[in-house]
N, C-alpha and C positions, 0 to 999 in steps of 0.2 A: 138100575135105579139112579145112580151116576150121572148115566146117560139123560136121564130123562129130568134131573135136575138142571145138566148143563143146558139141556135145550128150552127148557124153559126159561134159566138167565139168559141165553141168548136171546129166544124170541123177546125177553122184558126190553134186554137191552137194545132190540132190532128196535123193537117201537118207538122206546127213548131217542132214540140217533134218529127216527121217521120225523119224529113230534118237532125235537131239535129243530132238522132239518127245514121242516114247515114251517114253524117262525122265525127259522132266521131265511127264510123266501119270502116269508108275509112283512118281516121288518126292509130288510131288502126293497121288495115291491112297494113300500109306502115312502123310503128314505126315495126310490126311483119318482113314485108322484110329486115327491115333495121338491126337488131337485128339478121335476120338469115346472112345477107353479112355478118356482121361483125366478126361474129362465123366461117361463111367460110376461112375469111380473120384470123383469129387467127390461125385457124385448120392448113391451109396453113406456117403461119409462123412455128408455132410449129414446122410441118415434115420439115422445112427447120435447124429449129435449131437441130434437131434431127442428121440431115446429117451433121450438121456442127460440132456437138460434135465428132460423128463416125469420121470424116477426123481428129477433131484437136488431138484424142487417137490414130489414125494413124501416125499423125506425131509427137507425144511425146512419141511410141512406136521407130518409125524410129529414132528419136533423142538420143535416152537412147543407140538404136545397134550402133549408129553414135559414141558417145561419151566412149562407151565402145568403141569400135573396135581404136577411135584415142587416148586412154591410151594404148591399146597391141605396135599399130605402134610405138607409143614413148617408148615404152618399148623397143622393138625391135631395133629403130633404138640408143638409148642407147647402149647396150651392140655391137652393130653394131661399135658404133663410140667407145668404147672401144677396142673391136678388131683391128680397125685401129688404134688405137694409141699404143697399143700391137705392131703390125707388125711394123710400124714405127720407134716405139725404138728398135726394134728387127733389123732392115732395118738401122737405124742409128748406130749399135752398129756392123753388119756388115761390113756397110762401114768401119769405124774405123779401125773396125780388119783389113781389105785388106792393109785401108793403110800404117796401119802399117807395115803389110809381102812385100807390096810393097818397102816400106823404108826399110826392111831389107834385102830385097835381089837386091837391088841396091847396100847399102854397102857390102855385100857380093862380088856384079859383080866388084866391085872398088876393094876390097881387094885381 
Protein backbone atom coordinates (compact mmCIF):
# COMPACT_ATOMS: atom_id res chain seq x y z
CA UNK A 1 0.00 0.00 0.00
CA UNK A 2 3.03 2.15 0.69
CA UNK A 3 4.24 1.40 -2.51
CA UNK A 4 1.42 2.36 -4.20
CA UNK A 5 1.01 5.73 -2.35
CA UNK A 6 4.60 6.49 -3.18
CA UNK A 7 3.91 6.08 -6.85
CA UNK A 8 1.20 7.85 -7.04
CA UNK A 9 3.19 10.97 -5.35
CA UNK A 10 5.59 10.33 -7.64
CA UNK A 11 3.54 10.17 -10.88
CA UNK A 12 1.67 13.57 -9.15
CA UNK A 13 4.84 15.01 -8.86
CA UNK A 14 6.20 13.63 -12.36
CA UNK A 15 3.48 15.58 -13.93
CA UNK A 16 3.95 18.80 -11.90
CA UNK A 17 7.80 18.94 -12.92
CA UNK A 18 6.13 17.95 -16.81
CA UNK A 19 3.48 21.06 -16.45
CA UNK A 20 6.47 23.04 -14.76
CA UNK A 21 8.60 22.29 -17.30
CA UNK A 22 6.05 23.20 -20.28
CA UNK A 23 5.63 26.77 -19.17
CA UNK A 24 8.69 27.51 -18.44
CA UNK A 25 9.43 26.33 -22.48
CA UNK A 26 6.24 28.17 -23.49
CA UNK A 27 7.65 31.48 -21.20
CA UNK A 28 11.07 30.71 -22.68
CA UNK A 29 9.73 30.35 -26.34
CA UNK A 30 7.75 33.69 -25.95
CA UNK A 31 10.63 35.82 -23.94
CA UNK A 32 12.81 34.03 -27.43
CA UNK A 33 9.88 35.71 -29.92
CA UNK A 34 9.86 38.71 -27.97
CA UNK A 35 13.78 39.12 -27.86
CA UNK A 36 13.70 38.36 -31.78
CA UNK A 37 10.82 41.48 -32.54
CA UNK A 38 12.81 43.46 -30.66
CA UNK A 39 16.00 42.81 -32.63
CA UNK A 40 13.77 43.23 -35.80
CA UNK A 41 12.52 46.42 -34.58
CA UNK A 42 16.30 47.81 -33.69
CA UNK A 43 17.63 46.25 -37.16
CA UNK A 44 14.78 48.29 -38.72
CA UNK A 45 15.62 51.44 -36.85
CA UNK A 46 19.14 51.26 -37.46
CA UNK A 47 18.75 51.07 -41.59
CA UNK A 48 16.41 54.03 -41.06
CA UNK A 49 19.06 55.85 -39.23
CA UNK A 50 21.53 54.73 -41.72
CA UNK A 51 19.26 56.70 -44.57
CA UNK A 52 18.93 59.44 -42.34
CA UNK A 53 22.74 60.04 -41.99
CA UNK A 54 23.16 59.54 -46.03
CA UNK A 55 20.33 62.44 -46.52
CA UNK A 56 21.72 64.70 -43.58
CA UNK A 57 25.70 64.43 -45.61
CA UNK A 58 23.57 65.26 -48.53
CA UNK A 59 22.27 68.24 -47.30
CA UNK A 60 25.53 69.49 -45.50
CA UNK A 61 27.20 68.58 -48.82
CA UNK A 62 24.30 70.67 -50.72
CA UNK A 63 24.80 73.35 -47.82
CA UNK A 64 28.68 73.89 -47.99
CA UNK A 65 28.02 74.35 -52.68
CA UNK A 66 25.05 76.66 -51.22
CA UNK A 67 27.21 78.73 -49.04
CA UNK A 68 30.16 78.71 -51.12
CA UNK A 69 28.28 79.56 -54.42
CA UNK A 70 26.48 82.74 -52.06
CA UNK A 71 30.15 84.08 -51.09
CA UNK A 72 31.06 84.03 -55.20
CA UNK A 73 27.34 85.91 -55.89
CA UNK A 74 28.43 88.46 -53.08
CA UNK A 75 31.56 88.75 -54.39
CA UNK A 76 30.25 89.38 -57.84
CA UNK A 77 27.66 91.44 -56.94
CA UNK A 78 30.42 93.60 -54.94
CA UNK A 79 32.66 94.50 -57.62
CA UNK A 80 29.12 94.73 -59.71
CA UNK A 81 27.92 97.48 -57.44
CA UNK A 82 31.50 98.99 -57.74
CA UNK A 83 31.13 99.20 -61.30
CA UNK A 84 27.92 101.17 -60.93
CA UNK A 85 29.23 103.56 -58.70
CA UNK A 86 32.26 103.77 -61.29
CA UNK A 87 29.84 104.60 -64.16
CA UNK A 88 27.75 106.79 -62.04
CA UNK A 89 30.71 109.17 -61.06
CA UNK A 90 31.72 108.79 -64.55
CA UNK A 91 27.81 109.70 -65.52
CA UNK A 92 27.78 112.47 -62.86
CA UNK A 93 31.05 114.07 -63.88
CA UNK A 94 29.71 113.87 -67.53
CA UNK A 95 26.81 115.68 -66.77
CA UNK A 96 28.82 118.34 -65.42
CA UNK A 97 30.96 118.71 -68.13
CA UNK A 98 27.77 119.14 -70.81
CA UNK A 99 26.80 121.62 -68.53
CA UNK A 100 29.16 123.37 -68.36
CA UNK A 101 29.84 123.47 -72.62
CA UNK A 102 26.16 124.15 -72.32
CA UNK A 103 26.69 127.33 -70.21
CA UNK A 104 29.53 128.26 -72.43
CA UNK A 105 28.10 128.28 -75.35
CA UNK A 106 25.04 130.11 -74.40
CA UNK A 107 27.45 132.86 -73.35
CA UNK A 108 29.04 132.49 -76.59
CA UNK A 109 25.30 132.56 -78.55
CA UNK A 110 24.85 136.11 -76.15
CA UNK A 111 28.14 137.40 -77.16
Amino acid sequence: IECDIYREKSLGLERENFEITRMEDERQQGLKERVMKLESIRDEFKEKCRGLEIKNEEYRSKETAASSEKKNLELRLAEEQETVAAVRSQLVSLRKKLLDSEAKNKELDIK
